[in-house]
LUMTIZA-737394 format. One record per residue (C-alpha): residue number from 0; residue in one letter; y, x, z. Coordinates in nm, 3 decimals. Each point is the difference from the previous one (the first is absolute). Layout:
// LUMTIZA-737394
<i:NUM	aa:a	Y:Y	X:X	Z:Z>
...
END
This chain:
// LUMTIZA-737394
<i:0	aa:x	Y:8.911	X:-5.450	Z:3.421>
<i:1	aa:x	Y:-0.097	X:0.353	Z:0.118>
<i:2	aa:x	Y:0.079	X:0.302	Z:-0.182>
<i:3	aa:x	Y:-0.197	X:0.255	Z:-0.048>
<i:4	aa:x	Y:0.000	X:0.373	Z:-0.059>
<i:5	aa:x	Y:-0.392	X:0.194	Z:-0.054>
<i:6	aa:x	Y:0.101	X:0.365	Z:-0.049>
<i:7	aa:x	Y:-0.258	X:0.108	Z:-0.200>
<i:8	aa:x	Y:-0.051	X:-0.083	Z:-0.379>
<i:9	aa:x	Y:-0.353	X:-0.012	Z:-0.174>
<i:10	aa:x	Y:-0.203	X:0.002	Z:0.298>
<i:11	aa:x	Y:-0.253	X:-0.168	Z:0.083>
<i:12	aa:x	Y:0.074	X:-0.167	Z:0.311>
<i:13	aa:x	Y:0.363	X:-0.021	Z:-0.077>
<i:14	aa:x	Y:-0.072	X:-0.201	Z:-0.346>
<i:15	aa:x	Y:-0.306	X:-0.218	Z:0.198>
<i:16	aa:x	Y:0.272	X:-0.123	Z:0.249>
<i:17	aa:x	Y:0.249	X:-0.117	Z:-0.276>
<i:18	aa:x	Y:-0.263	X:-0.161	Z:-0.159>
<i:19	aa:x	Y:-0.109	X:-0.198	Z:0.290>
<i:20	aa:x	Y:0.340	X:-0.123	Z:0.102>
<i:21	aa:x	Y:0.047	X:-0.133	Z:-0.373>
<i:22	aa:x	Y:-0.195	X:-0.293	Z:0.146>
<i:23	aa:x	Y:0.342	X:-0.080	Z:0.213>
<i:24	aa:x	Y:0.230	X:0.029	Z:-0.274>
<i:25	aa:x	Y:0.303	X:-0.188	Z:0.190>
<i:26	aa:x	Y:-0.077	X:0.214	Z:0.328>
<i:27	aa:x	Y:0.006	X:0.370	Z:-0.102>
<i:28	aa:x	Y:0.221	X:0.187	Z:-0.230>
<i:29	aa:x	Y:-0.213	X:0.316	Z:-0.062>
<i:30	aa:x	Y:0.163	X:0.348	Z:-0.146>
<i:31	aa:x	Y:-0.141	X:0.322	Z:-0.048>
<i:32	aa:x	Y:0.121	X:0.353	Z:-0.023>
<i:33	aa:x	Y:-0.142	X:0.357	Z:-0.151>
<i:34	aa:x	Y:0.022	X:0.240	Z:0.260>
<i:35	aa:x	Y:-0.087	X:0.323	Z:-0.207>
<i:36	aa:x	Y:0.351	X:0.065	Z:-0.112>
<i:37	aa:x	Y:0.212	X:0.022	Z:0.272>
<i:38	aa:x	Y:0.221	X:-0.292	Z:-0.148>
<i:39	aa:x	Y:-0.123	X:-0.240	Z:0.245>
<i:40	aa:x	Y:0.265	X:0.150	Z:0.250>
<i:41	aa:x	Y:0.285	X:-0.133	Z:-0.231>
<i:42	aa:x	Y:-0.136	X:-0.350	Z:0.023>
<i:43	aa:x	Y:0.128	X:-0.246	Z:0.254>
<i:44	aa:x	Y:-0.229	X:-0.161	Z:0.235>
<i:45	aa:x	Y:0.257	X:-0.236	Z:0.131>
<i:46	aa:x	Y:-0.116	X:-0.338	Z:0.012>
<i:47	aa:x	Y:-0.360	X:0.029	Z:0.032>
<i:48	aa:x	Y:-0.197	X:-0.170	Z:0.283>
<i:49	aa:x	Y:-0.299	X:0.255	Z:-0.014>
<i:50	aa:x	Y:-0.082	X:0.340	Z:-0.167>
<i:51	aa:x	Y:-0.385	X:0.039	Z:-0.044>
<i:52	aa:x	Y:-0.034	X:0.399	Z:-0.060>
<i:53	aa:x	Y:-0.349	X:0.053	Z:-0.161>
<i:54	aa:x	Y:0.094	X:0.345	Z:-0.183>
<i:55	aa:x	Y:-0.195	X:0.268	Z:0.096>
<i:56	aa:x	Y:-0.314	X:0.227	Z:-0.106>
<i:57	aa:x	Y:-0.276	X:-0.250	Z:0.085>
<i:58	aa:x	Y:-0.313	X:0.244	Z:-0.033>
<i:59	aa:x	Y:-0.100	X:0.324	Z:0.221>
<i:60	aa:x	Y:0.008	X:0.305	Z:-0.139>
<i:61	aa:x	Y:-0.136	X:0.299	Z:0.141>
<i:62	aa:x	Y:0.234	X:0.242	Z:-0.249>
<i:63	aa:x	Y:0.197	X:0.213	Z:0.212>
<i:64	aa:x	Y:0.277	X:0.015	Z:-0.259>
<i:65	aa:x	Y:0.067	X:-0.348	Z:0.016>
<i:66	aa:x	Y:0.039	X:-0.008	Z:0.357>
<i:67	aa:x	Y:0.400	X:0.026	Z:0.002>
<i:68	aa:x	Y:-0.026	X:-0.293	Z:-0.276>
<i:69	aa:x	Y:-0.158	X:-0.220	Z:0.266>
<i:70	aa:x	Y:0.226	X:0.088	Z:0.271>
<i:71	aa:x	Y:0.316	X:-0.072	Z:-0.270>
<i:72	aa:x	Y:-0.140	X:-0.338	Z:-0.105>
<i:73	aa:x	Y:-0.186	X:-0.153	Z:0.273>
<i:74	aa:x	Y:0.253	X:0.081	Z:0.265>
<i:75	aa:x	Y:0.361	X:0.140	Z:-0.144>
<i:76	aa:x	Y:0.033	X:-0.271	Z:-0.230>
<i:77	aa:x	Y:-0.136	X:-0.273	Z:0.209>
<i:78	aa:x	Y:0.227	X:0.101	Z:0.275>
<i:79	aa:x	Y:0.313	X:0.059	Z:-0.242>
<i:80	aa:x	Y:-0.095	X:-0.352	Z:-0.146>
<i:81	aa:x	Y:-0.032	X:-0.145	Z:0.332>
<i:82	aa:x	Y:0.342	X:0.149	Z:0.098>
<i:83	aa:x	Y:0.163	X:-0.130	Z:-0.318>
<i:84	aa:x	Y:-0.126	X:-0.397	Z:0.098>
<i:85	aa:x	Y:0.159	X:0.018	Z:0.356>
<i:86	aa:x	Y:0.312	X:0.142	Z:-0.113>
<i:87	aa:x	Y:0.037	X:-0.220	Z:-0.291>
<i:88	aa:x	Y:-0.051	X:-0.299	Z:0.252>
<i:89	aa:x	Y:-0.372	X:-0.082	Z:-0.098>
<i:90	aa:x	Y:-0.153	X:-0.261	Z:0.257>
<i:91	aa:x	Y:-0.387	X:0.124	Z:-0.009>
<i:92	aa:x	Y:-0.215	X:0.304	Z:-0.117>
<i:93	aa:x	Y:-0.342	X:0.002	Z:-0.079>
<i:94	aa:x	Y:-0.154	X:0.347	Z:0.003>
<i:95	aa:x	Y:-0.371	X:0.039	Z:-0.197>
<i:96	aa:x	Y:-0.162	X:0.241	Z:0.275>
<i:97	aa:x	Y:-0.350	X:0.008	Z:0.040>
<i:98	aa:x	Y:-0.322	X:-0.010	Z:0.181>
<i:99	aa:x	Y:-0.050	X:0.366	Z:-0.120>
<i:100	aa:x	Y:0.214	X:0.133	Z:0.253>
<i:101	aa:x	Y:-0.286	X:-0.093	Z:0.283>
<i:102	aa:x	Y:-0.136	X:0.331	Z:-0.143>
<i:103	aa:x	Y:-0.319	X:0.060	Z:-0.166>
<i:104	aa:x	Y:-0.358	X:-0.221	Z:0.043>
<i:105	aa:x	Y:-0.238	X:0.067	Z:0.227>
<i:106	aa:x	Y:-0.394	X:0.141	Z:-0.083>
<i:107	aa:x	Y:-0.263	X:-0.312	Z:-0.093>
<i:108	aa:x	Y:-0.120	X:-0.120	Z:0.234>
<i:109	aa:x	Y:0.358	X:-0.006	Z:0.237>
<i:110	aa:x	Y:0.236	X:-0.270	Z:0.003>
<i:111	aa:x	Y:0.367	X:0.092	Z:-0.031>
<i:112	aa:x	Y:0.220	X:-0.373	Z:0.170>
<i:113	aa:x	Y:0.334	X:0.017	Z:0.031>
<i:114	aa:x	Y:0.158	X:-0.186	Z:0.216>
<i:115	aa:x	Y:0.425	X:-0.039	Z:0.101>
<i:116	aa:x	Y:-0.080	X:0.310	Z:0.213>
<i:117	aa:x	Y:-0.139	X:0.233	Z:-0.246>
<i:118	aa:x	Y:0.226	X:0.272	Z:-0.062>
<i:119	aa:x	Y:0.036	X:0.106	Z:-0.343>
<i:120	aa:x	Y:-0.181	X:0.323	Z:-0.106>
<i:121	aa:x	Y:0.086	X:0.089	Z:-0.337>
<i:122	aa:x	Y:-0.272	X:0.240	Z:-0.152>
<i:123	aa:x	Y:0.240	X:0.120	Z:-0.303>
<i:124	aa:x	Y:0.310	X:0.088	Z:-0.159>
<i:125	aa:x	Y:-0.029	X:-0.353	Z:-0.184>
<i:126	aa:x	Y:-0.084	X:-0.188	Z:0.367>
<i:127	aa:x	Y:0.278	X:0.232	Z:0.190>
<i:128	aa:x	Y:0.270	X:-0.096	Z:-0.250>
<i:129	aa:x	Y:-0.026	X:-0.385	Z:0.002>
<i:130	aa:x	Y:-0.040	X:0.036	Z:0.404>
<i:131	aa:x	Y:0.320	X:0.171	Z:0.014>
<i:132	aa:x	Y:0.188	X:-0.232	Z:-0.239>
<i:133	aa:x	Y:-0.117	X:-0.281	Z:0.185>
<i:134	aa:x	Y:0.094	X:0.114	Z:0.340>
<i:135	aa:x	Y:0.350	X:0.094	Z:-0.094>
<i:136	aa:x	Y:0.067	X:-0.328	Z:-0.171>
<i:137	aa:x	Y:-0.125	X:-0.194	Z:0.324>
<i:138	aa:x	Y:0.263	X:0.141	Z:0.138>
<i:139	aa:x	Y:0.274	X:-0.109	Z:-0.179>
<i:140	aa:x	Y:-0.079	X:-0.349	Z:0.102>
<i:141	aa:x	Y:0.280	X:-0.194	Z:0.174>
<i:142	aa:x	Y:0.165	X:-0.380	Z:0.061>
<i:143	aa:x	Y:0.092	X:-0.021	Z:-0.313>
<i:144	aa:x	Y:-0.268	X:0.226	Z:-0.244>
<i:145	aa:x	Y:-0.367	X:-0.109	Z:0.064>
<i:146	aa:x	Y:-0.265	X:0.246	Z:-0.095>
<i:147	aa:x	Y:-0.340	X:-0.100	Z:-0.108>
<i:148	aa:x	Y:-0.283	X:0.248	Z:0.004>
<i:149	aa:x	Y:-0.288	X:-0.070	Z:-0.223>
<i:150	aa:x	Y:-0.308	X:0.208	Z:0.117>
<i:151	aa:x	Y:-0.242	X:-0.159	Z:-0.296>
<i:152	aa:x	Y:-0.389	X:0.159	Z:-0.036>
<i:153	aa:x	Y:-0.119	X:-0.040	Z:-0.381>
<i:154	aa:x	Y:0.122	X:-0.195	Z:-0.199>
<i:155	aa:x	Y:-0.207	X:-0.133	Z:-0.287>
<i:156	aa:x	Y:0.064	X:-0.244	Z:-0.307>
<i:157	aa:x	Y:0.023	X:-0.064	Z:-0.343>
<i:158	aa:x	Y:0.163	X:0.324	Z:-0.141>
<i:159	aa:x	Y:-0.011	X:0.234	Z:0.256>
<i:160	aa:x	Y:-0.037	X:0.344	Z:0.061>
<i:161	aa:x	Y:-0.154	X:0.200	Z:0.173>
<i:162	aa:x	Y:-0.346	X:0.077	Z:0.168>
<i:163	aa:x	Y:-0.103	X:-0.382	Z:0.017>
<i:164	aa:x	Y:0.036	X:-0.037	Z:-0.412>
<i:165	aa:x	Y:-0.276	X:0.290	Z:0.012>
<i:166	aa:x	Y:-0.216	X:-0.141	Z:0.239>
<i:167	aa:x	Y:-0.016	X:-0.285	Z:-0.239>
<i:168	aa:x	Y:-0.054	X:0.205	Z:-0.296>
<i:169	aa:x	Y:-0.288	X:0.188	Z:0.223>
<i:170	aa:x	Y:-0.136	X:-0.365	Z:0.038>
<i:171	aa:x	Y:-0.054	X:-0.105	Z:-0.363>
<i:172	aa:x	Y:-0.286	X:0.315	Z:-0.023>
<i:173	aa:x	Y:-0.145	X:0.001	Z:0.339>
<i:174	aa:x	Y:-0.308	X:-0.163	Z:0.002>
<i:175	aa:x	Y:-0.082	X:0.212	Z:0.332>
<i:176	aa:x	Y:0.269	X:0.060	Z:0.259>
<i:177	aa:x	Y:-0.060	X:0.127	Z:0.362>
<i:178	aa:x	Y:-0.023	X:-0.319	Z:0.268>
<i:179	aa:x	Y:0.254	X:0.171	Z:0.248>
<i:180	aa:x	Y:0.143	X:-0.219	Z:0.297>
<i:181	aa:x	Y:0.327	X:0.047	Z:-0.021>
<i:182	aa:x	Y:0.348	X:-0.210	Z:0.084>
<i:183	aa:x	Y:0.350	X:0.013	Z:-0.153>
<i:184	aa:x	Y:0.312	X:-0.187	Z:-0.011>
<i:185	aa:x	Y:0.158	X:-0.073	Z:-0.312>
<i:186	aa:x	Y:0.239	X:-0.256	Z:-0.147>
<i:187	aa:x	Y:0.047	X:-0.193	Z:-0.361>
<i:188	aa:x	Y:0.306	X:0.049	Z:-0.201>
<i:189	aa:x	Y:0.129	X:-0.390	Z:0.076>
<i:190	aa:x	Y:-0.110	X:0.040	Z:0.333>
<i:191	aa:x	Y:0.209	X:0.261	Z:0.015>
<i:192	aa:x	Y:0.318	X:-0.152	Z:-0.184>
<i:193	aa:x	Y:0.002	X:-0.327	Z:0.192>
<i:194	aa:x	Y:-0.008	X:0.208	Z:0.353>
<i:195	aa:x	Y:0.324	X:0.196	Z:-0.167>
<i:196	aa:x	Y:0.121	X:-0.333	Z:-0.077>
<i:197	aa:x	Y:-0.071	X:-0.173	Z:0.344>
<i:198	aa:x	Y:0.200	X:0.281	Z:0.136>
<i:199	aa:x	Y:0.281	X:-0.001	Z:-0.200>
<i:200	aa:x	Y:0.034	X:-0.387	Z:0.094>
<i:201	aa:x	Y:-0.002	X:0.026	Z:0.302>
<i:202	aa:x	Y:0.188	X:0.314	Z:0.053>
<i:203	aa:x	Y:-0.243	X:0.206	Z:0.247>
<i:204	aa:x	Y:0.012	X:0.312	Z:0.099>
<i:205	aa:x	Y:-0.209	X:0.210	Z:0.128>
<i:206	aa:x	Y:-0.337	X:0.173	Z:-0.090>
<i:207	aa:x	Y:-0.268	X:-0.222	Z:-0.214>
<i:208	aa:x	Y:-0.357	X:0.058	Z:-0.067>
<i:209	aa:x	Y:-0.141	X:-0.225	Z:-0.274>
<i:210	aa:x	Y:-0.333	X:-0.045	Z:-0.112>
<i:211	aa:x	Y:-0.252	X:-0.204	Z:-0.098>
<i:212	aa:x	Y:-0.185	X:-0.230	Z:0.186>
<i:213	aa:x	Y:-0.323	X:0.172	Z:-0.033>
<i:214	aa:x	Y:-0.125	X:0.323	Z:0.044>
<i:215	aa:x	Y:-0.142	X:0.162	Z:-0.328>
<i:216	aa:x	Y:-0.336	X:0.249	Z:-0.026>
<i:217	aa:x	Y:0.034	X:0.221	Z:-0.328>
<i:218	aa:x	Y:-0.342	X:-0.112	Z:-0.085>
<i:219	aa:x	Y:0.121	X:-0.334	Z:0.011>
<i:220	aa:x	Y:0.250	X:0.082	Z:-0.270>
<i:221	aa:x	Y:-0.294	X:0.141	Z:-0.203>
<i:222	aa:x	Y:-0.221	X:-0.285	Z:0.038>
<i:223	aa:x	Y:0.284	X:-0.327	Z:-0.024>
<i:224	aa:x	Y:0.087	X:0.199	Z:-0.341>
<i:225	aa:x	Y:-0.318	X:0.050	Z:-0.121>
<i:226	aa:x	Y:-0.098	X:-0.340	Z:0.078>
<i:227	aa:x	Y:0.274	X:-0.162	Z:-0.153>
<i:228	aa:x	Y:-0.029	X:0.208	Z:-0.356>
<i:229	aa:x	Y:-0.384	X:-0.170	Z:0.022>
<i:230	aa:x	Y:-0.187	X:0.376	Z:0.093>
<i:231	aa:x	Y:-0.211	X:0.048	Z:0.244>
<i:232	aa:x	Y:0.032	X:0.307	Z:0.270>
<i:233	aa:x	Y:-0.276	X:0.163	Z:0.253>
<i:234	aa:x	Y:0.132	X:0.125	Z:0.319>
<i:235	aa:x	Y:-0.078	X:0.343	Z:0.105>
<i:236	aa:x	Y:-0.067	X:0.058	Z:0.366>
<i:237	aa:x	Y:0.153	X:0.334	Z:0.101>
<i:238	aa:x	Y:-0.181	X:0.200	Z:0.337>
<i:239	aa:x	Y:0.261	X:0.039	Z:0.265>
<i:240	aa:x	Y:-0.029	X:0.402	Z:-0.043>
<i:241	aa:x	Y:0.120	X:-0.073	Z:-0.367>
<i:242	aa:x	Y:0.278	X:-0.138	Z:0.132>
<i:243	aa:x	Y:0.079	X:0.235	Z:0.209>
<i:244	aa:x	Y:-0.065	X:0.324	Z:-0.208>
<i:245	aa:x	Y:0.255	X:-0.208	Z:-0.317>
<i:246	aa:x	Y:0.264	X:-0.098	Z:0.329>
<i:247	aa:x	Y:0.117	X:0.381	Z:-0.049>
<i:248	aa:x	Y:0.144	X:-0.131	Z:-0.329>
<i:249	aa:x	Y:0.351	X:-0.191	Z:0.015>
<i:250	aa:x	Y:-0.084	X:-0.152	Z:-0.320>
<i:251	aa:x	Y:-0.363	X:-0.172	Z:0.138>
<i:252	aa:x	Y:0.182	X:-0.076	Z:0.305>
<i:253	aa:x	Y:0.309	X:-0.140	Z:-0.221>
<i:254	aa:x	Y:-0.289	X:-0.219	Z:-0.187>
<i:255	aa:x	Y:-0.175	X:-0.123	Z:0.299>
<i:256	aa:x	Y:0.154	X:0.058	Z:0.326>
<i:257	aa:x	Y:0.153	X:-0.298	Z:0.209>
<i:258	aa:x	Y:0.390	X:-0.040	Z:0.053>
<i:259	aa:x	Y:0.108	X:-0.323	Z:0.100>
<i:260	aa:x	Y:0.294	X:-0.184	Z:0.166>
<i:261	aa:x	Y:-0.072	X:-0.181	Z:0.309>
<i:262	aa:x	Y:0.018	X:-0.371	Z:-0.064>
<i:263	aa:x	Y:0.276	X:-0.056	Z:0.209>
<i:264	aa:x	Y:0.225	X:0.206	Z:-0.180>
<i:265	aa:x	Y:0.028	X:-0.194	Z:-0.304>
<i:266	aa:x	Y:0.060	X:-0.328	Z:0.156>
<i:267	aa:x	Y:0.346	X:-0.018	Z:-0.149>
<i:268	aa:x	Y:-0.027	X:-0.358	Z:-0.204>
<i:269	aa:x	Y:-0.183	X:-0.185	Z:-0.249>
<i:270	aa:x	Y:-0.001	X:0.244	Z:-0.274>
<i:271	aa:x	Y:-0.337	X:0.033	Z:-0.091>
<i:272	aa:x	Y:-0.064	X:-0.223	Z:-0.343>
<i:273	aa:x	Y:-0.257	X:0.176	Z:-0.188>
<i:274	aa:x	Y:-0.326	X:0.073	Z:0.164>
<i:275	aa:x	Y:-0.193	X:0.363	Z:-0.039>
<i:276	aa:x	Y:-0.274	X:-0.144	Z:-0.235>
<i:277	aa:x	Y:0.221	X:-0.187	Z:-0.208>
<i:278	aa:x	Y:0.241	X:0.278	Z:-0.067>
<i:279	aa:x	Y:-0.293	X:0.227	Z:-0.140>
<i:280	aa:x	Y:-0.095	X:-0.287	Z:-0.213>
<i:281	aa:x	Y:0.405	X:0.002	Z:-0.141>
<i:282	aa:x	Y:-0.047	X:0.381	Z:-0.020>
<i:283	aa:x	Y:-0.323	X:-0.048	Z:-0.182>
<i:284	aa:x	Y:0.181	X:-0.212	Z:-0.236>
<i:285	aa:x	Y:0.315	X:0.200	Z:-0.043>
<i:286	aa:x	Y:-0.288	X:0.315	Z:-0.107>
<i:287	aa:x	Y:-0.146	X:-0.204	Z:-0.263>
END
């Protein structure tokens, strides 16, 4: 039986992956531990195969004054936590980085692939401080601690937060939305938690890239929603000097610019289970 440590209570993809490994009840012992306090550096973490640290301030914020937050929480304590497992003998961390420190998306109408040999760009504080906490736990990996990067894009499900959630609440009004071409990795929650698991079996290092099989257009969202709640939508078509008079605007370019993983990045096993359309129609059903 592997034990296992998520550093992290309450959130979201910290309580998702303890959920999904209650399937393997006589496989995985599964604790978890509140990080606000401080009190966590008291505890032991002797005798755990794998610490899965998910703490951290998931969402950007462009507030100056919580810049020094970010930089205490997405990199001190993920370092200090990371630092803790080795010392205390832990086998295998799993840090929760993040496509978001490939740097902002590119105008509509541009296609931003990364591939193994993109270098990471972070466009803010929130970017800068997960790419720093993930480079300085990469290095602490040796013979006999393994390190496992996460890079994830969005992730989406039942209960999530964040700027998909509100995309779906866009979709249960818009009867018009703008037909924009557009491109974007993302991955579903139990997509997600069985790559974290797949990893943790087999005890890999390194730096992973999961996602879905399919590339998603945010109209697509729209319309699979819409269709599945029975309403009808009417696609928009936007000229090209729209497009590029809204690309000044991070948000439009946030909504419908491409960002994508090559393919051949997230060829890392047989973790995807749930495919794009049928996790909207789960989300759809979570919603009411």
């Amino acid at each position: 039986m592997k034990k296992i440590l998520i550093t992290g209570a309450n959130s979201y993809v910290g309580t998702s992956f303890e959920k999904w490994l209650s399937q393997w009840q006589d496989e995985y012992h599964v604790d978890t531990i509140d990080m606000i306090d401080g009190t966590w550096r008291e505890k032991s973490f002797v005798g755990y195969d794998a610490v899965f640290h998910v703490a951290g301030i998931a969402h950007v914020s462009a507030d100056p004054s919580k810049k020094d937050l970010y930089y205490r929480i997405n990199r001190d304590l993920a370092i200090d936590t990371a630092k803790k497992a080795k010392n205390d003998g832990v086998k295998q961390f799993i840090f929760m980085s993040s496509m978001i420190i490939y740097g902002a998306d590119e105008p509509v109408g541009k296609e931003k692939i990364i591939t193994r040999d993109t270098p990471p760009n972070p466009a803010d504080f929130y970017g800068d401080s997960k790419l720093q906490a993930d480079l300085a736990i990469q290095k602490m990996a040796d013979d006999r601690f393994i390190v496992s990067i996460m890079r994830p894009p969005v992730i989406y499900g039942p209960g999530c937060k964040g700027n998909f959630p509100k995309l779906l609440k866009l979709a249960k009004y818009a009867l018009i939305f703008p037909n924009i071409e557009n491109r974007r990795s993302m991955i579903y929650i139990d997509n997600f938690t069985e790559c974290v698991r797949l990893v943790i079996n087999s005890a890999s290092g390194g730096i992973f890239f999961p996602q879905n099989e399919e590339y998603v257009a945010t109209k697509d969202v729209i319309a699979d929603y819409r269709k599945i709640k029975g309403k009808i939508i009417f696609m928009m078509p936007v000229p090209a000097f729209v497009c590029k008079i809204l690309s000044n605007s991070g948000l439009f370019n946030k909504a419908f610019g491409s960002k994508l993983y090559a393919k051949e990045l997230s060829d890392c096993g047989k973790y995807n289970a749930v495919k794009f359309c049928d996790g909207i129609v789960r989300m759809a059903a979570y919603a009411g």
